[in-house]
Structure formats: structure tokens, C-alpha cells
Backbone as ProteinMPNN parsed JSONL, in Angstrom:
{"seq_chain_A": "XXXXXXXXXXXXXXXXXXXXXXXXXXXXXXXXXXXXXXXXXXXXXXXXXXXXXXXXXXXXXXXXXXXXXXXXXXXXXXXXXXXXXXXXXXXXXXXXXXXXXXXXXXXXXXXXXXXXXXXXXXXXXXXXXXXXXXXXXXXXXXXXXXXXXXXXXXXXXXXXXXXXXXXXXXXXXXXXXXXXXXXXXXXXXXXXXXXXXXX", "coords_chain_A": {"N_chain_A": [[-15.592, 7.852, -4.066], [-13.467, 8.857, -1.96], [-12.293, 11.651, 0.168], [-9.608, 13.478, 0.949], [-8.347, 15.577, 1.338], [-7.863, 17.593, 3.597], [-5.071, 17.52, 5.536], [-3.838, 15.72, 8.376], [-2.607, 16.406, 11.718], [-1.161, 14.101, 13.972], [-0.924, 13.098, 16.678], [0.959, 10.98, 19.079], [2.319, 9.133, 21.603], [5.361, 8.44, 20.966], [5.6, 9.307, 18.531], [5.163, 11.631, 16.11], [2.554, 12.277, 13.54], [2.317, 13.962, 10.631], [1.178, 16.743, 8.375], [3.681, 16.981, 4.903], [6.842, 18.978, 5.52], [8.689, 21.785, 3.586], [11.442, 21.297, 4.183], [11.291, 18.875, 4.99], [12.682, 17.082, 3.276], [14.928, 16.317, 2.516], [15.71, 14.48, 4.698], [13.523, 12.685, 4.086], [15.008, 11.764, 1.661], [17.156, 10.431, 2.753], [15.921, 8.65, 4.046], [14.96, 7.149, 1.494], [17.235, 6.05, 0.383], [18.376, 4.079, 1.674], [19.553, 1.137, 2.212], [18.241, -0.821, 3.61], [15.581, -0.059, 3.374], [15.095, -0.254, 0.439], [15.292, -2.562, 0.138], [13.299, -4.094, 1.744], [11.064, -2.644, 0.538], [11.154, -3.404, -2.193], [12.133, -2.097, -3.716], [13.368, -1.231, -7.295], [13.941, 1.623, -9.015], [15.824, 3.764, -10.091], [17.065, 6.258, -8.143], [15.998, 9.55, -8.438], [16.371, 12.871, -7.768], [15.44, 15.02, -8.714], [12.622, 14.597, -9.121], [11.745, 13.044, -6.618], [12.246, 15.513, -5.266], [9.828, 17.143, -6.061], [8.091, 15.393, -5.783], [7.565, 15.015, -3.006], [6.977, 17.693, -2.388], [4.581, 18.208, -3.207], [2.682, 16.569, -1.91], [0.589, 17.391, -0.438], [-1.267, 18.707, -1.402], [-2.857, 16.641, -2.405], [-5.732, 14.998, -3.201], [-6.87, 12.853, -3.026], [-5.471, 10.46, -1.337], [-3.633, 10.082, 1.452], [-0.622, 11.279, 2.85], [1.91, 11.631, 5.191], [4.321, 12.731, 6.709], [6.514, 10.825, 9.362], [7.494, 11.644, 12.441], [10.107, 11.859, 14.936], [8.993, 12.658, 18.046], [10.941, 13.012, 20.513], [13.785, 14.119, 19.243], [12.713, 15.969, 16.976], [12.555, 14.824, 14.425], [12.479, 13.788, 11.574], [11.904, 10.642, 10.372], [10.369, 9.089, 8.339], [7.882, 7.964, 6.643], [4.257, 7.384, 6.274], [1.207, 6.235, 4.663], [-2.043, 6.431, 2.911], [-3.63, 5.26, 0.345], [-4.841, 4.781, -3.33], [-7.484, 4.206, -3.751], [-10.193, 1.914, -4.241], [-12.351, 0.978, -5.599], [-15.075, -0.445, -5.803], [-14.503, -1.974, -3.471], [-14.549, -0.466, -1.679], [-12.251, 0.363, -0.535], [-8.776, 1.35, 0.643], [-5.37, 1.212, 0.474], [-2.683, 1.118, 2.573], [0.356, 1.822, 3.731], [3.828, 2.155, 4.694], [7.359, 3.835, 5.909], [9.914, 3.292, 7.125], [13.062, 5.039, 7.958], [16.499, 4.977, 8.508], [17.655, 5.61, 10.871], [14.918, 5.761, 12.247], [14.665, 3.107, 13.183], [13.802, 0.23, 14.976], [12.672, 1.172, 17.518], [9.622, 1.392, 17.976], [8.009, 2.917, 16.198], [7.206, 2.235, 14.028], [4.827, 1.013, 14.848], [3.262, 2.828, 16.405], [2.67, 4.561, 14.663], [1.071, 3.437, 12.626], [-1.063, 2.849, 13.954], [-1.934, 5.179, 14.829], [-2.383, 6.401, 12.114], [-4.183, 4.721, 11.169], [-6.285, 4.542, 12.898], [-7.787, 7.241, 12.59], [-8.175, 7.245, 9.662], [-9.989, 5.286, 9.908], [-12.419, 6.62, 11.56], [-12.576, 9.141, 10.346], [-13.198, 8.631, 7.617], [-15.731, 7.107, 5.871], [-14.238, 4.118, 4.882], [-14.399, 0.635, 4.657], [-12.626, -1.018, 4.643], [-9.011, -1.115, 5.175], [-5.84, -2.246, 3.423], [-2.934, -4.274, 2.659], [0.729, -4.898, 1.056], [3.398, -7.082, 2.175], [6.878, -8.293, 1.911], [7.63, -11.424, 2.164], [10.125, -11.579, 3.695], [10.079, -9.684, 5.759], [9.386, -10.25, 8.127], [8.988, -8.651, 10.637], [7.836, -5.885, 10.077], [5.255, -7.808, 9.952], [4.371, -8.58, 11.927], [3.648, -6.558, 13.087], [1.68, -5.601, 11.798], [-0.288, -7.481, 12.301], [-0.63, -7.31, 15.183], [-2.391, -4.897, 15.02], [-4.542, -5.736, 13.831], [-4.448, -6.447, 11.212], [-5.457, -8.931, 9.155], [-4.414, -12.001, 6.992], [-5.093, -12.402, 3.336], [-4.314, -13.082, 1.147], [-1.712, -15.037, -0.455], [1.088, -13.626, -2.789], [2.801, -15.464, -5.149], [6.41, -15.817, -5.171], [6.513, -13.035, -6.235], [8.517, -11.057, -5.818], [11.793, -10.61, -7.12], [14.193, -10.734, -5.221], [18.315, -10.791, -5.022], [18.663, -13.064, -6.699], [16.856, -14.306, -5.871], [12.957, -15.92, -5.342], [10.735, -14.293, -3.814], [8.191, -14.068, -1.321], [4.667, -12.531, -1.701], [2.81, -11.356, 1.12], [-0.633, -10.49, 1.303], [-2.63, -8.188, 2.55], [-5.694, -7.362, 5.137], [-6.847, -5.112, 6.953], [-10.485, -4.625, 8.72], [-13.008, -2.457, 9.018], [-14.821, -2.779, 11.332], [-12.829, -5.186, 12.375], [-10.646, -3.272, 12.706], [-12.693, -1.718, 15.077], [-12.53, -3.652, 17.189], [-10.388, -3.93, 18.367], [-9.202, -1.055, 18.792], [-9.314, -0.108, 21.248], [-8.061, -1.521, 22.971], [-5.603, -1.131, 21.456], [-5.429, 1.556, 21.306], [-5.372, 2.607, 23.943], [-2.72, 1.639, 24.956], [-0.861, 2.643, 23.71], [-1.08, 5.513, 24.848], [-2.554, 7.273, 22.607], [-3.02, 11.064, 21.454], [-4.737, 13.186, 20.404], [-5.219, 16.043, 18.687], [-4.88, 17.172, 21.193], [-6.58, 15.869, 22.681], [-7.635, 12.853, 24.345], [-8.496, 9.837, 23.09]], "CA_chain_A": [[-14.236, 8.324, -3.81], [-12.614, 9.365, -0.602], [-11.857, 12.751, 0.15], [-8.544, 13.46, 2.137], [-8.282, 17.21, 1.499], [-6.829, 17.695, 5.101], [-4.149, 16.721, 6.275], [-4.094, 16.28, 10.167], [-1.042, 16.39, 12.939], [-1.692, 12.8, 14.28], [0.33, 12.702, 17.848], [0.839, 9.895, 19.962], [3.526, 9.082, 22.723], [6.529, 8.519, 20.909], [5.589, 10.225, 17.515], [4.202, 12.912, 15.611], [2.386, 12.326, 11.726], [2.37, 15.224, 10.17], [2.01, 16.577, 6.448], [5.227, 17.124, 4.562], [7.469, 20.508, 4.983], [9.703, 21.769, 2.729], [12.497, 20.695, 4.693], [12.017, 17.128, 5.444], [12.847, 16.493, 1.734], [16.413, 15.804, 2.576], [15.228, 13.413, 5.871], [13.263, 11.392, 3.324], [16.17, 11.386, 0.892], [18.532, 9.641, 3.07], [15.24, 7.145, 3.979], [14.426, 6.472, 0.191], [18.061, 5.548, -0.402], [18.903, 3.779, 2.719], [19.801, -0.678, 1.745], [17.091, -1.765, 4.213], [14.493, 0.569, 2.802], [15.105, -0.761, -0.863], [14.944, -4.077, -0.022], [11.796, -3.957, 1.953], [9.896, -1.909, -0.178], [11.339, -3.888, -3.115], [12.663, -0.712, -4.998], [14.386, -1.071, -8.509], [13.825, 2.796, -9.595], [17.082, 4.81, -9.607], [17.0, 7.651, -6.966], [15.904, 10.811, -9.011], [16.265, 13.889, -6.703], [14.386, 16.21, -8.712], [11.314, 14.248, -9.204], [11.376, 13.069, -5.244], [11.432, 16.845, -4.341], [8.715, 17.315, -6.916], [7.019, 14.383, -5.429], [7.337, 15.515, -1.366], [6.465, 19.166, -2.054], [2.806, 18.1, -3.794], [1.507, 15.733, -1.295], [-0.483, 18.041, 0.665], [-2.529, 19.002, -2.447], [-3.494, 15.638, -3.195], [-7.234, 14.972, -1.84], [-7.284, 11.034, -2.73], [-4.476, 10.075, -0.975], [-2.87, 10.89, 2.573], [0.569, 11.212, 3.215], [2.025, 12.257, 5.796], [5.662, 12.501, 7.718], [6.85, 10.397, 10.48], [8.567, 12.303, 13.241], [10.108, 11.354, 15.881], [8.95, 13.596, 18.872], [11.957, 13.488, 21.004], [14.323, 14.449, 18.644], [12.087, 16.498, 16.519], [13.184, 14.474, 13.099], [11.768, 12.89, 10.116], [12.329, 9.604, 10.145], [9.532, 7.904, 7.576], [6.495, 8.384, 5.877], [2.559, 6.852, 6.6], [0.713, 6.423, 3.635], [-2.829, 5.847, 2.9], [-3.684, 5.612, -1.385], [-4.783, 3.525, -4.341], [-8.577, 3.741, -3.727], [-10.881, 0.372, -4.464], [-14.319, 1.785, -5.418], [-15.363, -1.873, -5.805], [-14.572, -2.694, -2.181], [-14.884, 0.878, -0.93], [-10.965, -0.032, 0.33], [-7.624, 1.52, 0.292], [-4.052, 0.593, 0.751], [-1.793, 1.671, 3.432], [1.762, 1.28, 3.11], [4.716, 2.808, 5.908], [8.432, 3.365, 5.526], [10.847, 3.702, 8.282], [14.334, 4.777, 7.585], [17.717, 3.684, 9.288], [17.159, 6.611, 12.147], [13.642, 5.403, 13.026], [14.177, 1.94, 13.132], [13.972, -0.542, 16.384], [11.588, 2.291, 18.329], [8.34, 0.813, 18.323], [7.75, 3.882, 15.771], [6.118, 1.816, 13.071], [3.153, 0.627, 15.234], [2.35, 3.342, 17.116], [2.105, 5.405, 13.327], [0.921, 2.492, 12.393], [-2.258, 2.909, 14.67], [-2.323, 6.465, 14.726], [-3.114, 6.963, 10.616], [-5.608, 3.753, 10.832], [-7.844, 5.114, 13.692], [-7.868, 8.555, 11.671], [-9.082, 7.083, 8.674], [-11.242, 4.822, 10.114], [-13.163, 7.622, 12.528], [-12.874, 10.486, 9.32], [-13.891, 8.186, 6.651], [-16.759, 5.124, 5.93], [-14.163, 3.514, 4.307], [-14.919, -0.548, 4.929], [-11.43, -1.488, 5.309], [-7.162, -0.905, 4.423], [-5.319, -3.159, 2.865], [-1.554, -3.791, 2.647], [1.667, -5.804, 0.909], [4.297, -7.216, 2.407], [7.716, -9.227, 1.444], [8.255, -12.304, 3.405], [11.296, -11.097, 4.38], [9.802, -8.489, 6.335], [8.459, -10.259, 9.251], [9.227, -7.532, 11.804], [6.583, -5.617, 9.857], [4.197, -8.542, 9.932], [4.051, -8.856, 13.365], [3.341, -5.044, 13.689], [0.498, -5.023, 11.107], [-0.833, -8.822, 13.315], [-0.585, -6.783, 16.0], [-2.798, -4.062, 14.529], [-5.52, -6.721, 13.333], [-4.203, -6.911, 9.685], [-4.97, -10.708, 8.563], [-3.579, -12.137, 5.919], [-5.741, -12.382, 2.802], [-4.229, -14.301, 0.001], [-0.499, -14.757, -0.953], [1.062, -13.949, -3.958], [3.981, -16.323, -4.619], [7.218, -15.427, -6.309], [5.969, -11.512, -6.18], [10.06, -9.939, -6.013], [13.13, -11.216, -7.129], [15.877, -10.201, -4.948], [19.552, -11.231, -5.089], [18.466, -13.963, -7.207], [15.853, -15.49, -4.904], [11.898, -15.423, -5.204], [10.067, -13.913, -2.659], [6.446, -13.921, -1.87], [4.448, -10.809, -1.183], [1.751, -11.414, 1.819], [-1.403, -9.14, 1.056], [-3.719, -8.162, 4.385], [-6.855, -6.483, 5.172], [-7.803, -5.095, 7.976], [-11.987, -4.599, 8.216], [-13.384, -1.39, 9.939], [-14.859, -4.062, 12.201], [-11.623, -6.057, 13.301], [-10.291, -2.212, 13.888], [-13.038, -1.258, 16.008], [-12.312, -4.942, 17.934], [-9.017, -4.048, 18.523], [-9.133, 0.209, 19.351], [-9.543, 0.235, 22.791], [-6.516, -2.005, 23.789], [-4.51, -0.467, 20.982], [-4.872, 2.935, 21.781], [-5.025, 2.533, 25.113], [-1.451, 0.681, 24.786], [0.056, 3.831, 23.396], [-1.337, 6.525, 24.825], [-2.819, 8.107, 21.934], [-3.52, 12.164, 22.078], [-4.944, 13.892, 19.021], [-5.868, 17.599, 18.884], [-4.953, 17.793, 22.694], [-7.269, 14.716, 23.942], [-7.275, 11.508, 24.311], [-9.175, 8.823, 22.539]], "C_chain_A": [[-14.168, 8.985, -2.43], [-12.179, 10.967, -0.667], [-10.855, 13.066, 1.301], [-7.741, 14.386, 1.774], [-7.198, 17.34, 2.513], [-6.182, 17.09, 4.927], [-3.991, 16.766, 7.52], [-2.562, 16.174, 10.841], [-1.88, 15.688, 13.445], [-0.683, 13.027, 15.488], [0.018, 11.411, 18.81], [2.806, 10.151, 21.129], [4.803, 9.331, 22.394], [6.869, 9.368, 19.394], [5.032, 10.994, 17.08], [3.476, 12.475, 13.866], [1.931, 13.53, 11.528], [2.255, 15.863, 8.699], [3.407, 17.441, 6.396], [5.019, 18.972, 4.797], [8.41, 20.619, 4.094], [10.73, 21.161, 3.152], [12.602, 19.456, 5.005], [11.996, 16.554, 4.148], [14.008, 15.652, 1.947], [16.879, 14.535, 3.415], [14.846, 12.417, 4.869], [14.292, 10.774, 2.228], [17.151, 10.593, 1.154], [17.812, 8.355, 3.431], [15.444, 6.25, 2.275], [15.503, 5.634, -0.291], [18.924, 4.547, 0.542], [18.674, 1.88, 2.158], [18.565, -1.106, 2.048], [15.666, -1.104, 3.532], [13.86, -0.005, 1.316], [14.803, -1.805, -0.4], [13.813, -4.376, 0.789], [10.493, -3.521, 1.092], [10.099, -2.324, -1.969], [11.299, -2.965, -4.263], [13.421, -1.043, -5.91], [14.711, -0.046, -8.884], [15.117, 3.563, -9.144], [16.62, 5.738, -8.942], [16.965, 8.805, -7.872], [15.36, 12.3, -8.134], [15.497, 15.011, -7.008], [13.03, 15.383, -8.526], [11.228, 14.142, -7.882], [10.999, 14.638, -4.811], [10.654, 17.002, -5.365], [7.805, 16.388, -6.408], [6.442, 14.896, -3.652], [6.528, 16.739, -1.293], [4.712, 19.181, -2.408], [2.016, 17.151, -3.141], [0.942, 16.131, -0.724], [-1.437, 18.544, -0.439], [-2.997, 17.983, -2.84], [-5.102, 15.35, -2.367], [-7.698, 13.459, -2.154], [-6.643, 10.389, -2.068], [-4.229, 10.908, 0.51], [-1.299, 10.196, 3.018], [1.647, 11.871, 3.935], [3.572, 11.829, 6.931], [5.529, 11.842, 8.901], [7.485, 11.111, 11.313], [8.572, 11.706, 14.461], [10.579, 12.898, 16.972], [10.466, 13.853, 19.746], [13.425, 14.126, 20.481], [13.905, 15.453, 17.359], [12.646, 16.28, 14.785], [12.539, 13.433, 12.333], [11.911, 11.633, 9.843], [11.91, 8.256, 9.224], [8.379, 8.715, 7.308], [4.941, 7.295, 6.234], [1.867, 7.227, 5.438], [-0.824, 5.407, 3.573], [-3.376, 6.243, 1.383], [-4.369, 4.336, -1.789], [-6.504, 3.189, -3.702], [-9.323, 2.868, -4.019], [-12.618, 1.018, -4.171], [-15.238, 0.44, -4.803], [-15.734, -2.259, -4.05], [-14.557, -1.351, -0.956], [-13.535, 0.632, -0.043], [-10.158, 1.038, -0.074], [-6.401, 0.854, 0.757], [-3.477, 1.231, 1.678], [-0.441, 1.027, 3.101], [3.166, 2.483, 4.372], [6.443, 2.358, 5.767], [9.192, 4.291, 6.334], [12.04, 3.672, 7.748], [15.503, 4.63, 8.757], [17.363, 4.78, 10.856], [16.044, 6.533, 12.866], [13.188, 4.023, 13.352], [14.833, 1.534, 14.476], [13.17, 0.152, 17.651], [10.643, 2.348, 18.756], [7.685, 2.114, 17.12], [7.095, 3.492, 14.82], [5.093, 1.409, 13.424], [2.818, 1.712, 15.914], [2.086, 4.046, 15.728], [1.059, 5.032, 12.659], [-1.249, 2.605, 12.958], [-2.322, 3.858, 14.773], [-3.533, 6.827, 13.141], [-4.325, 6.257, 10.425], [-6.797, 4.3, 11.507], [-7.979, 6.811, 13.088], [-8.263, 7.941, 11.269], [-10.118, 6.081, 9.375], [-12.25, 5.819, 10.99], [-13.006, 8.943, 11.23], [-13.688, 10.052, 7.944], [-15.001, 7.146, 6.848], [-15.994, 4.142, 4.98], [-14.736, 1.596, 5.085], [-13.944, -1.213, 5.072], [-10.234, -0.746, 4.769], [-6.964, -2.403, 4.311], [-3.688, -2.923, 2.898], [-0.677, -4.94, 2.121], [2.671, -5.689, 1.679], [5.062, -8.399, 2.451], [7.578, -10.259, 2.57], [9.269, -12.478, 4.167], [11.395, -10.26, 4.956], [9.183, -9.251, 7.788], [7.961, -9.462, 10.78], [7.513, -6.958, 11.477], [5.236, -6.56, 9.476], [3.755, -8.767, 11.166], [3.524, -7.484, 13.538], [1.689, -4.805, 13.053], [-0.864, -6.211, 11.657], [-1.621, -7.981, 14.207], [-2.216, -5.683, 16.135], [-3.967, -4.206, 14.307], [-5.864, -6.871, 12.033], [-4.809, -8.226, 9.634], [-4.876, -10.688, 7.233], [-4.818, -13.174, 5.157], [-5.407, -13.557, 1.491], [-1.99, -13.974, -0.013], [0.115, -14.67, -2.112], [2.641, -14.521, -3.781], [4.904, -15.585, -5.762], [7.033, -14.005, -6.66], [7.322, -10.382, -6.708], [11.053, -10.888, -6.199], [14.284, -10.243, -6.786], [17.411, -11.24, -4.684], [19.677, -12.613, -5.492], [17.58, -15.064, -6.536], [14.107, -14.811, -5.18], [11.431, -15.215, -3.921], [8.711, -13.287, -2.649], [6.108, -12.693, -0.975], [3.004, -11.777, -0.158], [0.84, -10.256, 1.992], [-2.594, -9.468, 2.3], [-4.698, -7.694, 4.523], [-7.439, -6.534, 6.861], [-9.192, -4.457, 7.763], [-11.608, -3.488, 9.384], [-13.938, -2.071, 11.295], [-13.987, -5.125, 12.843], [-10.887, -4.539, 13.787], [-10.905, -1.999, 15.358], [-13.214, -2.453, 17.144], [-11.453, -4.429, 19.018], [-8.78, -2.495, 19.12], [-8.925, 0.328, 20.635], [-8.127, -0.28, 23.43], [-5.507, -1.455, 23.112], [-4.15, 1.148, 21.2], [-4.859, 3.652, 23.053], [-3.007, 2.83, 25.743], [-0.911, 2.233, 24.666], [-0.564, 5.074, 23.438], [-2.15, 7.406, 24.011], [-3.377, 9.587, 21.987], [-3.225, 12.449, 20.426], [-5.764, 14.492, 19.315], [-5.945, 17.503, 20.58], [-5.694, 16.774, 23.36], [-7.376, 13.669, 23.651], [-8.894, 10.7, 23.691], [-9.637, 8.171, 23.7]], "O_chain_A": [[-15.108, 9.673, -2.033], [-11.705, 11.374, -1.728], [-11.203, 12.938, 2.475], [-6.522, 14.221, 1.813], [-5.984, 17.231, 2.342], [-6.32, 16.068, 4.254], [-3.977, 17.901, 7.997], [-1.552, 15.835, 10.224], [-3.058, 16.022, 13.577], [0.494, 13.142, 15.145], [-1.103, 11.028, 19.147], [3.783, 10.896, 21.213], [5.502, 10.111, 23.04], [7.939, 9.904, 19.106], [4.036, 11.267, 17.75], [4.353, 12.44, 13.003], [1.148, 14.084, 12.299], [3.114, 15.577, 7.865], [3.992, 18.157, 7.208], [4.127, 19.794, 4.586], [9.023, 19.608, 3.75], [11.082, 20.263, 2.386], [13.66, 18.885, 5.27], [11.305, 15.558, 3.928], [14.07, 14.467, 1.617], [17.835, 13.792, 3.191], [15.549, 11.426, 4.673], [14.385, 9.573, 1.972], [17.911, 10.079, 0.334], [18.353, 7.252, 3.347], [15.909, 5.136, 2.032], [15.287, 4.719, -1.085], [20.065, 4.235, 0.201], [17.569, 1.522, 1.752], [17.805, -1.636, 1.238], [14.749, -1.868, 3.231], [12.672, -0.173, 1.037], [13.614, -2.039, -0.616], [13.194, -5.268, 0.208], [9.343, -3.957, 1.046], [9.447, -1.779, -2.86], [10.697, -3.007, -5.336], [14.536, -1.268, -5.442], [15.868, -0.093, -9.301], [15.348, 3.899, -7.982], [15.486, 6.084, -9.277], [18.107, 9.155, -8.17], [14.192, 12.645, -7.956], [14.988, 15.8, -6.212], [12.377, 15.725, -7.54], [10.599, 15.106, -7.445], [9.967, 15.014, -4.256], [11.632, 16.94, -6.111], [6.618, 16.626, -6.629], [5.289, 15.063, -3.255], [5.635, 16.937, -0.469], [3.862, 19.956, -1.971], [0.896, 16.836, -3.544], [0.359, 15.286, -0.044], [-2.577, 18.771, -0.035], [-3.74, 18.153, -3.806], [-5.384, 15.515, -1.18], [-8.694, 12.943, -1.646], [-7.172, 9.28, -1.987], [-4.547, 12.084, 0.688], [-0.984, 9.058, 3.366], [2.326, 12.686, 3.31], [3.711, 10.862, 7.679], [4.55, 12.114, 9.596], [8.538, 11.38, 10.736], [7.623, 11.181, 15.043], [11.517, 13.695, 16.963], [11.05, 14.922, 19.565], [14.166, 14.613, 21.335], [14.872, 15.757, 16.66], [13.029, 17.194, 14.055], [12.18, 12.319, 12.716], [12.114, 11.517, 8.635], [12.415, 7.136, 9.147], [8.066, 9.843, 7.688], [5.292, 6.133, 6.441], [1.848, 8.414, 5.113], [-0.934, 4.236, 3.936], [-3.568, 7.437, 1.153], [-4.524, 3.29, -1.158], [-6.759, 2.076, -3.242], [-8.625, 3.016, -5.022], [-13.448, 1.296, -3.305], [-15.858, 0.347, -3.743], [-16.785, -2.658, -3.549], [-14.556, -1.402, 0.274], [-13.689, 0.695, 1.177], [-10.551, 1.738, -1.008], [-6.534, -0.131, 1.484], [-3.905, 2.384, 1.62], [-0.206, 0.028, 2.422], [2.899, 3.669, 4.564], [6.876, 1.218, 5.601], [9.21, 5.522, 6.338], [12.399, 2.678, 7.117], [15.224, 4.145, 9.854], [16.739, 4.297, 11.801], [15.966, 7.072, 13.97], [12.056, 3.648, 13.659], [15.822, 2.021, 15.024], [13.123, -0.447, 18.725], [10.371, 3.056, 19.725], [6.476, 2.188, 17.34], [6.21, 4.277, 14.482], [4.203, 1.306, 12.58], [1.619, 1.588, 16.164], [0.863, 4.136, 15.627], [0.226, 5.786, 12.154], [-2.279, 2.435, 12.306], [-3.532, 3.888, 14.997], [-4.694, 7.22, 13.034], [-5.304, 6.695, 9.821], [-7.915, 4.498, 11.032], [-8.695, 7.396, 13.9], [-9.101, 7.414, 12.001], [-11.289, 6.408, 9.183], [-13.332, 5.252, 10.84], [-13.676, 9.9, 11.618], [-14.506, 10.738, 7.332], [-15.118, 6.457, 7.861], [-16.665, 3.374, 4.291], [-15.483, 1.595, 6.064], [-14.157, -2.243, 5.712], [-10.403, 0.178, 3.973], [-7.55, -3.368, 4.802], [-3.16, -1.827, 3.087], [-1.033, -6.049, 2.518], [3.064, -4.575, 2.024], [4.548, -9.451, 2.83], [7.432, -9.935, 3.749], [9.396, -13.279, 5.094], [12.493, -9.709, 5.033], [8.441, -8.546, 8.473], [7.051, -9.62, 11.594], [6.467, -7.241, 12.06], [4.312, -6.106, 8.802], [2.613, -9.195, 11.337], [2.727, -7.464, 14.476], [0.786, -4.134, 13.554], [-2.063, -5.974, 11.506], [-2.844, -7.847, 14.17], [-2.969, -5.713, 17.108], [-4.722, -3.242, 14.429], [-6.952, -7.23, 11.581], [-4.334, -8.772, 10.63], [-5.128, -9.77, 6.452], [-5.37, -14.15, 5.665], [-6.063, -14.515, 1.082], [-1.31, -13.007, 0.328], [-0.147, -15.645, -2.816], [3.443, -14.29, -2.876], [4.534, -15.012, -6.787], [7.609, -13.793, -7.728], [7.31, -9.428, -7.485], [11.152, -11.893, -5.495], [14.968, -9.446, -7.429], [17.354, -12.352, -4.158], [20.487, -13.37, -4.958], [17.609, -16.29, -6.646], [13.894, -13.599, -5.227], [11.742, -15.956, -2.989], [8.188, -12.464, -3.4], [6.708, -12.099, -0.079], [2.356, -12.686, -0.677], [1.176, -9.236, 2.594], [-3.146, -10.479, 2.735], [-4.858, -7.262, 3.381], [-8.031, -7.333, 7.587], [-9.3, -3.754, 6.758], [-10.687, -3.421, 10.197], [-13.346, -1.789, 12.336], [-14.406, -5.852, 13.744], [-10.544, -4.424, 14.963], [-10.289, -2.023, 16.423], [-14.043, -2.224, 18.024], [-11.679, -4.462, 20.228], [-8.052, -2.56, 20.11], [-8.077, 1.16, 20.959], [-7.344, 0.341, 24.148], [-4.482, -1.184, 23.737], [-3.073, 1.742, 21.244], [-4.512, 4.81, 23.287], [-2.395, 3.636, 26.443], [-0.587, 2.859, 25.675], [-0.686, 5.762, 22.424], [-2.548, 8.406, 24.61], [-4.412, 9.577, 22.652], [-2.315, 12.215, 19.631], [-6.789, 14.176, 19.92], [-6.999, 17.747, 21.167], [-5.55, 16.685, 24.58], [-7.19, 13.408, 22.462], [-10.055, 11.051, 23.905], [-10.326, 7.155, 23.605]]}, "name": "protein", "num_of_chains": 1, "seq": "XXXXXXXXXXXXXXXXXXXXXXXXXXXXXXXXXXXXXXXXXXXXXXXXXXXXXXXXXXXXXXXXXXXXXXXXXXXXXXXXXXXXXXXXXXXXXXXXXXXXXXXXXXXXXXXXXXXXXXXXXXXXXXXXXXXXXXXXXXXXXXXXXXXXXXXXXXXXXXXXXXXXXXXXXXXXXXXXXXXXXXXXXXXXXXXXXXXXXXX"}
């Protein structure tokens, strides 16, 4: 098992990851319920406002899991969440998973987070890789997680039915080894600065 106790302040050029405060409950509230959000993240679950703030306020005590706010530095606002969960003893893996709402979208704000939380866990942990789903109707975020040196692992077909259509889920893996391929030009690319110095 993984231990992810800490939580760190991840900064880069255009954003900040951060763990949750009390206050960006209300930021994620208007993500969680936002059209494009649902239908990306292929949400059915009615919006329950106590459990969400019951859910935001306890992610900094969790130590298998990291989850941690999006902000966007120039505006100093909440705009998404970075998530790394769902341990894989088996393959010594986890999942990553990232959700931009209507205020953080078109920014470049999902890849640089994107590459912020990965080179963290890969440089804090030995995990052996992340893993990740995504709709086929997402290709924005397929190009970002390409980009990243996700590849694409198996597909599952027929995965979500929205608005009466199937839609297949594409599942990815990037290896600690296609990261450390890929580090140098990616965090080059965006600047990266964590704890004051640069990568």
C-alpha cells in the first residue's frame, strides 16, 4: 500500500494543486454540477450537498488516496480537482482521474495539473505506473493524457450510455518508465516550480 499522508502545494506556471479548504466547497459545487462535467465524467448520482461537503472536508485525512484542488493562480480560484486513488496491489498501480469545471476550461490547465500530480507521485512514491478512463467523447482529454505519455491499454466497448447512445470508455497506463522518457521535455514545457525550485 501507498502512503499519501501529505498533501503537497504542487505549483507550476499557470496553476496551483493544493489540498482542499473549507471554502472551495462551493467552487467544486458549481464544477460537480456543471452539463459538461456530468457528461464527461459520466455522472448519474443526484447532487447531494451534504454528503459532497462531507466528502471535500475529509480528503486531507485520507492517506491512500491524494486529492487535491485545482487553482487557477491568476485569479486565485478553484476551478477542478486532481486525483490520484483506487490502489492495484497486484500491479503496484493506481488510477488518476482530473475534473475541470466550466471556469477552468480551454487554459491549458488540465495538462499542466496533469503533469504536476504525475511527477509528484512518481518522484514520492515506487509506484510502477497510473492508470486512467476515458469516454470517447472526450478527446480533448485524450490528447492531453497522449501528450503526457498515457497509451492506451485496452478498450472497453459500450462502457456509458448517454442520451441513448453507447459509448466506449478508453483505459491508459502510463509506466514510471514512459514518465521518466517524457519529464524533461514536459516539465521543461511548463515551467514547473515546486517548493520554490525548479525541476
Amino acid at each position: 500500500m501507498i502512503n499519501l499522508k501529505y498533501k503537497p502545494v504542487l505549483q507550476g506556471s499557470k496553476v496551483i494543486l493544493r489540498p482542499f479548504q473549507a471554502d472551495d466547497i462551493v467552487a467544486m459545487e458549481e464544477c460537480l454540477k456543471d452539463p459538461e462535467v456530468l457528461k464527461l465524467t459520466g455522472s448519474t448520482s443526484v447532487f447531494d450537498k451534504e454528503l459532497v461537503y462531507h466528502w471535500y472536508n475529509t480528503r486531507n485525512e485520507q492517506t491512500d488516496r491524494l486529492d487535491l484542488a485545482i487553482v487557477d493562480k491568476q485569479r486565485n480560484l478553484v476551478v477542478g480537482e486532481a486525483v490520484i486513488n483506487e490502489y492495484e496491489e497486484e500491479k503496484h498501480s493506481m488510477n488518476y482521474r482530473i475534473l475541470i469545471g466550466p471556469k477552468g476550461r480551454d487554459l491549458g490547465f488540465g495538462s499542466e495539473a496533469t503533469i504536476l500530480i504525475v511527477d509528484y507521485i512518481f518522484q514520492n512514491t515506487d509506484l510502477r505506473q497510473l492508470t486512467l478512463g476515458v469516454y470517447a467523447f472526450n478527446p480533448r482529454a485524450q490528447r492531453v493524457y497522449e501528450k503526457v505519455g498515457f497509451l492506451l491499454d485496452y478498450i472497453e466497448k459500450d462502457d456509458l450510455e448517454f442520451e441513448g447512445e453507447m459509448i466506449d470508455s478508453y483505459n491508459m497506463v502510463l509506466s514510471r518508465e514512459n514518465w521518466l522518457r517524457r519529464k524533461d521535455e514536459l516539465t521543461d514545457y511548463i515551467k514547473i516550480k515546486i517548493y520554490g525550485g525548479i525541476i
